[in-house]
MARTIKOL-587731 format. One record per residue (C-alpha): x, y, z; residue number from 1; residue in three letters. Coordinates in Angstrom, 3 decimals, decimal comma, always signed. Layout:
REM residues N
X X Y Y Z Z i NUM aa ALA $
...
//
This chain:
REM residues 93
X -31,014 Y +46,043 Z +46,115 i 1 aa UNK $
X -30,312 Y +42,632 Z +47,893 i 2 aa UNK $
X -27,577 Y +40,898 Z +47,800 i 3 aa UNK $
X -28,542 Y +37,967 Z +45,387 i 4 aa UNK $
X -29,586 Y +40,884 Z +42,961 i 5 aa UNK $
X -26,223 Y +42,189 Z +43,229 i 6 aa UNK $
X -24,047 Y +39,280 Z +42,328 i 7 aa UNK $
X -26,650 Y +38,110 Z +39,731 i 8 aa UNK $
X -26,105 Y +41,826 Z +38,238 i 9 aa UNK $
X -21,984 Y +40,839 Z +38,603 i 10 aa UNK $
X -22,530 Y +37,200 Z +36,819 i 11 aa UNK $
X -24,459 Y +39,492 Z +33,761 i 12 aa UNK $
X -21,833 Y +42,135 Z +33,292 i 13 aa UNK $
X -19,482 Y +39,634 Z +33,654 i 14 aa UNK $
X -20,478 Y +37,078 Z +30,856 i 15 aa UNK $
X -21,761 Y +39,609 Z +28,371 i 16 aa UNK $
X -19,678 Y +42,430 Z +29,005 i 17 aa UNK $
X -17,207 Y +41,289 Z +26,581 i 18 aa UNK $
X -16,753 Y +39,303 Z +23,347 i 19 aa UNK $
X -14,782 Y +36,099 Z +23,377 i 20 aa UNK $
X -15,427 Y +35,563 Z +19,673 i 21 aa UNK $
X -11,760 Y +35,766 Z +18,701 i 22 aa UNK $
X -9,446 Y +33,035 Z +20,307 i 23 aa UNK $
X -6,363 Y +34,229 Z +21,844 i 24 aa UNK $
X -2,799 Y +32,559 Z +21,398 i 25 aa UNK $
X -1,651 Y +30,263 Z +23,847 i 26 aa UNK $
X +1,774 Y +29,660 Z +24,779 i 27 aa UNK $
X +1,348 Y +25,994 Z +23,117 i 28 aa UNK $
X +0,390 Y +27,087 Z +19,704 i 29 aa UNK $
X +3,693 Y +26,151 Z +18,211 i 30 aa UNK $
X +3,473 Y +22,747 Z +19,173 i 31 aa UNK $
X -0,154 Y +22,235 Z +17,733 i 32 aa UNK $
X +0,833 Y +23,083 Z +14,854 i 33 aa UNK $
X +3,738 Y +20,778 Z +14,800 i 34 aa UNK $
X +1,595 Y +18,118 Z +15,809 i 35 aa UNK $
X -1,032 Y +18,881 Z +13,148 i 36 aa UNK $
X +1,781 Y +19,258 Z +11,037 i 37 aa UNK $
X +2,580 Y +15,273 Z +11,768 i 38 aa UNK $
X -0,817 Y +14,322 Z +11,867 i 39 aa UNK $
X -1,007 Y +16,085 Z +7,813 i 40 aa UNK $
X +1,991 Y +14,172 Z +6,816 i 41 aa UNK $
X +1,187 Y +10,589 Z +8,193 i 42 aa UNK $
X -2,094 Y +11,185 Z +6,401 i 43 aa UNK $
X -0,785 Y +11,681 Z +2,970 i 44 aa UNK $
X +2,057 Y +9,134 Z +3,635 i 45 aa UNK $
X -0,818 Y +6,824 Z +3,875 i 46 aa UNK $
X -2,939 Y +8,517 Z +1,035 i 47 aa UNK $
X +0,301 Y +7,885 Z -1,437 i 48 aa UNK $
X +0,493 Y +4,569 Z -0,245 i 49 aa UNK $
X -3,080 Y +3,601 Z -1,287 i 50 aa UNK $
X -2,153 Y +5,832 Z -4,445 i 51 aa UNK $
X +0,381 Y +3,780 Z -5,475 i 52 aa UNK $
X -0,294 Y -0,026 Z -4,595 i 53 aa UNK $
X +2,417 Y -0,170 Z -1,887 i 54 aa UNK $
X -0,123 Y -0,819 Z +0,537 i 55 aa UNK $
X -0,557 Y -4,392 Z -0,254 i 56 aa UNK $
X +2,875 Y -4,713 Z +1,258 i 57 aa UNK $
X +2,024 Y -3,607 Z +4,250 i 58 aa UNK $
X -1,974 Y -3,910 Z +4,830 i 59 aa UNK $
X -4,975 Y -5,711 Z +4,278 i 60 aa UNK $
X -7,812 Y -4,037 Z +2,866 i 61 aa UNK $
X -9,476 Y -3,633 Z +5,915 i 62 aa UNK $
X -6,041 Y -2,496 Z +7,716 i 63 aa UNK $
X -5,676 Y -0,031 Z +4,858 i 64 aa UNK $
X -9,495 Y +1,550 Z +5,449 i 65 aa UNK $
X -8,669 Y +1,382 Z +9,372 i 66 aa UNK $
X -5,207 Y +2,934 Z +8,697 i 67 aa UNK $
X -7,026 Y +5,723 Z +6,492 i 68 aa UNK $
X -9,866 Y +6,679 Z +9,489 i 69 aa UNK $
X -7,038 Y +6,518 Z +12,401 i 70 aa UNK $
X -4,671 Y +9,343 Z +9,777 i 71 aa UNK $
X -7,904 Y +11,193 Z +9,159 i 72 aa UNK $
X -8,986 Y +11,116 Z +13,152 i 73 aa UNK $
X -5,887 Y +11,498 Z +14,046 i 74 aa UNK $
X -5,955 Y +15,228 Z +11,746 i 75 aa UNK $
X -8,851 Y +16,794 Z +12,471 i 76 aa UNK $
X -8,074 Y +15,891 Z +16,349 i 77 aa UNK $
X -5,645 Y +18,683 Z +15,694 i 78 aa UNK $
X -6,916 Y +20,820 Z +13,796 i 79 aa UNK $
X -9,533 Y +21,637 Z +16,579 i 80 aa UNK $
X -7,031 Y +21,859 Z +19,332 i 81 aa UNK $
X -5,177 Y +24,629 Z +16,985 i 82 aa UNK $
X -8,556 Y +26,225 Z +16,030 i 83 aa UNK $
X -8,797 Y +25,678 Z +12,727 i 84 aa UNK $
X -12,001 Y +25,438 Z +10,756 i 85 aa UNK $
X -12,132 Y +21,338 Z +9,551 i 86 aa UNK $
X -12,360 Y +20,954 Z +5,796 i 87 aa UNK $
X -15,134 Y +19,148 Z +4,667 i 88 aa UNK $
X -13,432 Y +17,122 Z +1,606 i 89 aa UNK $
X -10,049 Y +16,905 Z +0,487 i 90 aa UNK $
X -9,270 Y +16,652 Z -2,750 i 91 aa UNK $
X -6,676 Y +13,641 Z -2,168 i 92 aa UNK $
X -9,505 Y +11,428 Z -1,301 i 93 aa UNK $
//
């Protein structure tokens, strides 16, 4: 066996020798979740806002639909850096 063989054989058993299907926890998890946790409420502070007219106080219609994209953005940033699977609709839309 040469030597290249070898460590390619290394590389092989290495990769494939074990799953990494499940995610492990990180010592940040908390936080993530506290942040996704923000991210979830600024969302539906700006969902009730459209909901119930105050919006026009505080937005044009334009700010409102670029208020809307940052809250959603800004969600399922989070939700990937927790791990979470990203939900396709939501109901409050």
């Amino acid at each position: 066996m040469f030597a290249g063989e070898h460590a390619e054989t290394a590389i092989r058993r290495a990769l494939f020798g074990f799953s990494m299907s499940a995610r492990q926890p990180g010592p940040y998890d908390s936080i993530a979740r506290k942040w996704l946790a923000l991210a979830e409420r600024r969302r539906a502070h700006v969902i009730e806002l459209r909901d119930s007219g105050r919006w026009k106080h505080y937005y044009t219609t334009d700010g409102l639909d670029e208020a809307m994209r940052k809250a959603a953005r800004g969600r399922d940033a989070w939700v990937k850096v927790v791990g979470l699977p990203a939900r396709d609709t939501d109901p409050s839309d």
